[in-house]
N, C-alpha and C positions, 0 to 999 in steps of 0.2 A: 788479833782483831781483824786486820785484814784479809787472812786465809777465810777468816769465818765467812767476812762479807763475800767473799768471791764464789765461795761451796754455794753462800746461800742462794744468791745471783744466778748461779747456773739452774740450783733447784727449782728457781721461781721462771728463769728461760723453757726450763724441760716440761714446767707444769705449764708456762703460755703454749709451747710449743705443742706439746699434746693435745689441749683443749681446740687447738687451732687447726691439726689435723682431723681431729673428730670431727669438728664441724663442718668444717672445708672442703670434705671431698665426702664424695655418695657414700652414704652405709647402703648397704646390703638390703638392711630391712625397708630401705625406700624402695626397691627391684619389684615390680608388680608380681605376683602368685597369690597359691593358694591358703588359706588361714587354716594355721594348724590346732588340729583336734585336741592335742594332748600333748603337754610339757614336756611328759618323760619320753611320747613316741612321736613328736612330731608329726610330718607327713610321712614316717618309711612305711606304716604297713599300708596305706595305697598304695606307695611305690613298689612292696616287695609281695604282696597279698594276691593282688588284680593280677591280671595276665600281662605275657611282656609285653611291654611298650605301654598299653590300655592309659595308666596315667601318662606319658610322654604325651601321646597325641590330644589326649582332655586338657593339659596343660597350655600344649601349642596353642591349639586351638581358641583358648580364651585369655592367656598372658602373652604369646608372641613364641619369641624362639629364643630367647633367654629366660629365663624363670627363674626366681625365690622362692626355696620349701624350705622348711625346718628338720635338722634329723631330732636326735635326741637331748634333750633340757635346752633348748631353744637355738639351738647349732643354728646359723642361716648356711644353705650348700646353694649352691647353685645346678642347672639343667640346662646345659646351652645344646642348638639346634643351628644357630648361627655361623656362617659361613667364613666370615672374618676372622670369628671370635676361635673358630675350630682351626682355622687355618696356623693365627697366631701360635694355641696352645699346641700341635702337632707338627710344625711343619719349622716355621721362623724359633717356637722359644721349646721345644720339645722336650729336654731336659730338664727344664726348671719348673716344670709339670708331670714329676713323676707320680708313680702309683701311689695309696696311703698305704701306710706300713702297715696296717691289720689286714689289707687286702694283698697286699706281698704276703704276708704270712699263710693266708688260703694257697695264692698260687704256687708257694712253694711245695704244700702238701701235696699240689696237684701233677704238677711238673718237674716239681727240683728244684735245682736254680741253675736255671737255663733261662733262655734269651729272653723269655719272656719276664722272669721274677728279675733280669739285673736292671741297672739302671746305670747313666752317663758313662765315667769310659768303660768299664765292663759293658755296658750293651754295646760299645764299636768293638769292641775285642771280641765277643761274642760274635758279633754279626761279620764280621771282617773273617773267621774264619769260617763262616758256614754260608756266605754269600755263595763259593766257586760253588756248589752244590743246587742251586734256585734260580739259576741264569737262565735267559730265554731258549739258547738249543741246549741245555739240559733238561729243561723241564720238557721242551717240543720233542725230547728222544724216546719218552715215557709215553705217546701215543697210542703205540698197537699195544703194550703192556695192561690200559688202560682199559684199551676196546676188549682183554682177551678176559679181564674179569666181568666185563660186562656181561659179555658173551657167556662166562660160564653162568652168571646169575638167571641170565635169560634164558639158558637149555635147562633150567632146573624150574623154572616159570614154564615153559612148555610141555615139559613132564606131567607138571602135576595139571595144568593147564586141557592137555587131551584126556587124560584120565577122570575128568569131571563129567557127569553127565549133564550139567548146564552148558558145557561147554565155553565157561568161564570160570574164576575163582576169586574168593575176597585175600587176598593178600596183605598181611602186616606191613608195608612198605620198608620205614623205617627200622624195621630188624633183619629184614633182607639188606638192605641198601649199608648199614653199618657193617653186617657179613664183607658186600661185597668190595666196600673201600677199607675194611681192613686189610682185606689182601691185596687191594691193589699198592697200598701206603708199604707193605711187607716185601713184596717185590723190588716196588721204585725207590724206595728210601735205602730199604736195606737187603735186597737181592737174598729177602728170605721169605718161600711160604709157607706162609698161616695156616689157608688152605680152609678157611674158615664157611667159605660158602657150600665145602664138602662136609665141613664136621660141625654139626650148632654147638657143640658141648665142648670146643677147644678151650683151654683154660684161660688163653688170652682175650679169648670173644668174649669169654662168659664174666671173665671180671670186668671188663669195661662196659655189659650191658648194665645200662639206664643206669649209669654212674651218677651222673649230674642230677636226673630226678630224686635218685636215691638221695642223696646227699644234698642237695639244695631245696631242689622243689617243695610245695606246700608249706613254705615255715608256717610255725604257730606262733601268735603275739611276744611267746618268751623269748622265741628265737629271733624274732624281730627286735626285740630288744636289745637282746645280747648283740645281735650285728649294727646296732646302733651304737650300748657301749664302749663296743672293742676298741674305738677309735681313744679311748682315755685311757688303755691299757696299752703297757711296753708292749716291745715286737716281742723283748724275750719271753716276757710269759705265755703270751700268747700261743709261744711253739710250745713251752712245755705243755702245756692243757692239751694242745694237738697232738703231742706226742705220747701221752701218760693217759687222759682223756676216757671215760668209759664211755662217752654219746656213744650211741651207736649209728650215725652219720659219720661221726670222724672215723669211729676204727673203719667203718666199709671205707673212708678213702684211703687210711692207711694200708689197708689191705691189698686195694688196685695200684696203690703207690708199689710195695714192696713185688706185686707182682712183674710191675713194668722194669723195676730195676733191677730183677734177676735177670728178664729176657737180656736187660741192655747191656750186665756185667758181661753174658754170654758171647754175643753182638761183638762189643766192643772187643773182646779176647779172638774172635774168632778174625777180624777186620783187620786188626794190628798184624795178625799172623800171617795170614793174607798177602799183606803191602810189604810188609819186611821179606818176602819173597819172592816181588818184582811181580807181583800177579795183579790182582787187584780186579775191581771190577769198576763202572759207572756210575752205581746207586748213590743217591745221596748219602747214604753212611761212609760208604767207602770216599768220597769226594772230603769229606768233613774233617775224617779221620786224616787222610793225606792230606792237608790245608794244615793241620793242627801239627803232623809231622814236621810239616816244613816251617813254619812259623819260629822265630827268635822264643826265648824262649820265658819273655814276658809277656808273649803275646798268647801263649800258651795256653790250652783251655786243660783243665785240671781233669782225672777221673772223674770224678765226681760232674764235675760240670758236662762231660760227655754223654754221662746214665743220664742227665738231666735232659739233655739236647733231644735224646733218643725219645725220651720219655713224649718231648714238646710235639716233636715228629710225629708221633702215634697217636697220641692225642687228637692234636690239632686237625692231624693230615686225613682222618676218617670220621671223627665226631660233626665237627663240622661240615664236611662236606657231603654226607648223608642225608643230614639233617636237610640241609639246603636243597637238595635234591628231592629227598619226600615233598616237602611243601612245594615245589615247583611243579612236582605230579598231582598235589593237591589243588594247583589254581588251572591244572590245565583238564584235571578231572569235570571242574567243574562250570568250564567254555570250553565247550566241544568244539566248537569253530576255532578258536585260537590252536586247538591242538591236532585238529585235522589240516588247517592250512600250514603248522610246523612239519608234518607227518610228508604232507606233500611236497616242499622242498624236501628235508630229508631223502622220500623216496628218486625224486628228481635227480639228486645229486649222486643218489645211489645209482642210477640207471647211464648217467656222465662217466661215474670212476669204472665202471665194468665196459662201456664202449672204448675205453681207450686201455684197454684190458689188465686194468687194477684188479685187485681184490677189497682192498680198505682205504678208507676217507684218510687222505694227507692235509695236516695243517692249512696248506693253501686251499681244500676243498673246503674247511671250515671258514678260513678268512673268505669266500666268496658265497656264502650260504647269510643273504642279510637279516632272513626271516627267525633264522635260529638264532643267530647273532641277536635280535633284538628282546627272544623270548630267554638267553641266557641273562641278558643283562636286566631284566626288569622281573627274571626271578631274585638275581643279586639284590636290586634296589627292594623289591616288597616283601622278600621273606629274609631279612640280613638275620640270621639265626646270633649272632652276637650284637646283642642291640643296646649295649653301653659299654663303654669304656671311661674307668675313674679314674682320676687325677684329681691333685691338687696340688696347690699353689708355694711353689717352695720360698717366695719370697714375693713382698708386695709389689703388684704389676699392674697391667693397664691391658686391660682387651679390649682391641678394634672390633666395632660394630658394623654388620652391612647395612642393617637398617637402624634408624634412630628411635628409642625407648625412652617414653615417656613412663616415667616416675610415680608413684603415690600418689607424691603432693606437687601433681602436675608439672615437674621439669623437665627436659626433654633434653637426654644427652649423647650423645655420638662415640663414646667412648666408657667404660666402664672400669674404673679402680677396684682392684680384689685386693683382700687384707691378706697377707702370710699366713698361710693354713689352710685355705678356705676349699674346702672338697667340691670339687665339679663333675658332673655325671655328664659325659656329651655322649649325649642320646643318638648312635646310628641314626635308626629309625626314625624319631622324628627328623632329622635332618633328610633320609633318604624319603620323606614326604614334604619335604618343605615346599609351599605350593609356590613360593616364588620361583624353584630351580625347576619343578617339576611338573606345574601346570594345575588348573583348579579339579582336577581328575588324580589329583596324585596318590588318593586313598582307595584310587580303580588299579586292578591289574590288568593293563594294556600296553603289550610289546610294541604297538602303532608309534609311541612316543618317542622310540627312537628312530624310527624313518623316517616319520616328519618334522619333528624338532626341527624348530629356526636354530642357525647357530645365535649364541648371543654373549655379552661377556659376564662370565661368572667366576666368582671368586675359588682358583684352582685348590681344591684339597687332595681328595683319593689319586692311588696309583690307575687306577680302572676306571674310565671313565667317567670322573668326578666322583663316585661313588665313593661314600664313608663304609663301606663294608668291609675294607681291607683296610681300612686307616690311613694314615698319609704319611708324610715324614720318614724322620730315623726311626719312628715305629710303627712305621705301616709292616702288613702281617709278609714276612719273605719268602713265602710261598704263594705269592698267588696268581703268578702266571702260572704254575703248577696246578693250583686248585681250578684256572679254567678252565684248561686242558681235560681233566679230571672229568669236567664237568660235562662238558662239550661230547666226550666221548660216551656216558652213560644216556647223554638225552638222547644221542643218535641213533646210538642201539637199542633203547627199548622204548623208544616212542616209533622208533619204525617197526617195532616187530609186534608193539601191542596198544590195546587200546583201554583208554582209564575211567573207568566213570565212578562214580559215588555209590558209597556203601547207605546201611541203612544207619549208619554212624557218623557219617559226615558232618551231619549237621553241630554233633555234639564233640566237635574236636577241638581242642582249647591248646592257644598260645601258652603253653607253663615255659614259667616264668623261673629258671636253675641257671642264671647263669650263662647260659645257652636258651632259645627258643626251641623248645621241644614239644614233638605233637603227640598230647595225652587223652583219652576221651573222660568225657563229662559222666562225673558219678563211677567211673574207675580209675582216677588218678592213682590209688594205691597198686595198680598192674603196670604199671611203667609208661613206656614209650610204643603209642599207640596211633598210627595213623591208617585204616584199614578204608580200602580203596578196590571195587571190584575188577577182574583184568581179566582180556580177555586177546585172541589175534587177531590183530589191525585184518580187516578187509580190505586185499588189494585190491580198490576199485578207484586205479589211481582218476581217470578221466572222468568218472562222476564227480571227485575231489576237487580236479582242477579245475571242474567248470563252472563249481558253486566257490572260487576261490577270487577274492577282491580284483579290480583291475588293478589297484598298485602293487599287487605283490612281487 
């Protein structure tokens, strides 16, 4: 009789106790957003339909920088933009905010499992040996490597460039630009070329073109669906369907998967050979590979996880940074004064390195160049080509708010309770427009903003200048003093040697929305990745330049 009383005691504890948590702390569904259409699709096909970002910023704009959507059968996710709240989940509690397992299961089709698909100690064990490889004079050693694919891209622009009779040409940007950081990522990473900007039909260029469109882009409502779904279904089945699978979305990425992992068996064979020979070279493979040699032997990164690493490297190290570069020649295509007054430091500086009888721009000529400096970083913030990063909540937690969010049914709280589970989208994008950090111009691209900016105190995330473009934290992206390098070195070379303006397609160029931002045109999304941009050679007419250039430059 008295076990009885005690069991029931506690039952009648657990049920006060739960009613008292429900009631007690904020549900979800008090979070201000938008009212969802449909039970079984909530808000995703806004989110997944529209161009990227398009809901983020409709959302900021009229809920804040936190938001309530619904995914599928009335799921509340959350959409933070929030400084605080980004900070917490990436920087202070980063682990306990790992990926959802259905979306590990994409990244592994896409990558392996490498740094990117592990999580908690495998991601330190991961990144611990592929840090000595991403260090600052590693990645500043890759400069003239950097400048020579440019260089090659640009005598293959000038070719075809004199042989026009307009004496200009419309140029695909972003399929040149992927050409040519393929082979710069083939060099710097792994001291092999591609060679890709010589040959269009190389097997490696051609299986990673318009991968992500192929395979992400345009879902249709089923598809929306099912990536609503998936989150109710095991990891494991998930991979079997991936791997068994007729879509013919999955098998194209199976395809580029298998292609990547032969180069890397190769790679990787060829690397070990190498270093057990006391040779070796600098590239980040060989750096990787020798970290991994020396390492205990728990610390160990597996085969497998090595084809993976390679995989991330290739990926990462030219999809993106392509990408980011077309759209950067997209916003300067179309403010000719932004890209004439770059053009002019640029040539300024060019005119410095040869009086003191250089041939090529050094590190320190880029750290003293503030006009490019300002137009690299406000391509970072307005075209961040990765403009979500998902997570969720591995346990019930508490995210700090920078500004205070008032409620439904008007309460106004400072801090916000998430339940265990609860999927979070934090939006890049909207937060690299947040007009509190950024100013009430933040939806302008305007490089001005970083030489005038008051300093002021804001809540620290990004490794790069505040910037959510590389993430923060144990997971911010570990290449990306390497990606600005990269970067820095493509602007200089061919915004001094040529000049950008707008095609008769400009106007019809669209945010697709894969995963990645990628520039497709309107009414040919099924032709892939298309960003077409007339070019032509900059006129050296540096002192007419200068003298229509601002007094603060």
């Amino acid at each position: 009789m008295g076990s009885i009383f005690v069991a029931a005691s506690f039952v009648a504890l657990a049920i006060v106790y739960g009613v008292y948590r429900r009631y007690s702390r904020i549900s979800l569904a008090d979070i201000p957003g938008p009212e969802s259409p449909s039970f079984m699709m909530g808000n995703l096909k806004e989110l997944f339909q529209g161009q990227a970002a398009e809901a983020d910023f409709k959302w900021q704009a009229q809920y804040g920088n936190v938001v309530r959507f619904k995914g599928s059968f009335g799921e509340d996710r959350l959409m933070i933009s929030d400084p605080a709240a980004l900070q917490y989940i990436f920087a202070k509690s980063g682990y306990r905010f790992p990926k959802p397992p259905d979306l590990r299961v994409l990244s592994k089709m896409i990558n392996g499992k490498g740094i990117i698909w592990t999580e908690g100690d495998d991601h330190k064990r991961h990144r611990k040996v592929m840090l000595p490889g991403f260090g600052g004079p590693e990645s500043k050693a890759f400069l003239s490597l950097f400048k020579n694919c440019a260089e090659s891209m640009s005598n293959k622009w000038m070719e075809i460039i004199s042989n026009s009779k307009e004496g200009s040409a419309v140029f695909n940007i972003p399929a040149w630009m992927s050409r040519a950081t393929l082979d710069a990522i083939g060099e710097a990473a792994f001291d092999v070329r591609f060679s890709s900007i010589d040959d269009n039909e190389s097997a490696l260029a051609r299986s990673y073109r318009n991968i992500m469109t192929d395979v992400f882009g345009s879902p249709s409502d089923r598809e929306v669906l099912i990536q609503g779904i998936s989150r109710y279904i095991p990891p494991q089945i998930l991979e079997y369907l991936g791997e068994v699978g007729k879509n013919p979305r999955m098998a194209r990425l199976r395809d580029t998967g298998d292609m990547a992992t032969s180069v890397a068996k190769q790679l990787v064979k060829d690397k070990a050979e190498v270093l057990l020979q006391g040779k070796g070279s600098r590239d980040v493979f060989s750096l990787l590979v020798k970290a991994n040699m020396d390492s205990d032997s728990k610390a160990k990164l597996t085969e497998e996880e090595l084809f993976a690493q390679m995989r991330t490297i290739l990926f990462a190290g030219h999809e993106t940074t392509s990408n980011t570069i077309s759209w950067g020649l997209l916003e300067l295509a179309r403010q000719p004064k932004i890209q004439s007054r770059l053009r002019t430091e640029i040539w300024e500086t060019e005119a410095a390195v040869h009086a003191r009888g250089d041939i090529d721009f050094t590190i320190a000529d880029f750290e003293a160049m503030p006009y490019t400096t300002a137009v690299m970083k406000e391509i970072l913030r307005f075209c961040c080509v990765i403009y979500h990063a998902n997570r969720c909540a591995s346990q019930d937690d508490v995210l700090p708010l920078s500004q205070p969010i008032t409620t439904r049914s008007g309460d106004v709280i400072r801090e916000l309770p998430v339940p265990k589970g609860t999927r979070i989208v934090a939006s890049i994008a909207a937060y690299n427009r947040n007009k509190e950090l950024w100013g009430e111009d933040a939806h302008v691209f305007n490089p001005d903003r970083w030489l005038t900016a008051k300093e002021k105190k804001v809540t620290s995330i990004g490794v790069y200048s505040n910037l959510m473009t590389f993430l923060g934290g144990m997971r911010s992206c570990i290449g990306w003093r390497f990606a600005i390098i990269e970067v820095q070195a493509f602007l200089t070379e061919i915004v001094g040697k040529f000049e950008f303006a707008p095609s008769d397609k400009t106007e019809l160029i669209r945010r697709e929305a894969c995963f990645v931002m990628a520039p497709t045109v309107e009414g040919e999304v099924e032709n892939g990745v298309q960003l077409p941009l007339r070019v032509s050679l900059a006129p050296r007419d540096v002192k007419g330049v200068v003298s229509n250039m601002p007094a603060n430059s």
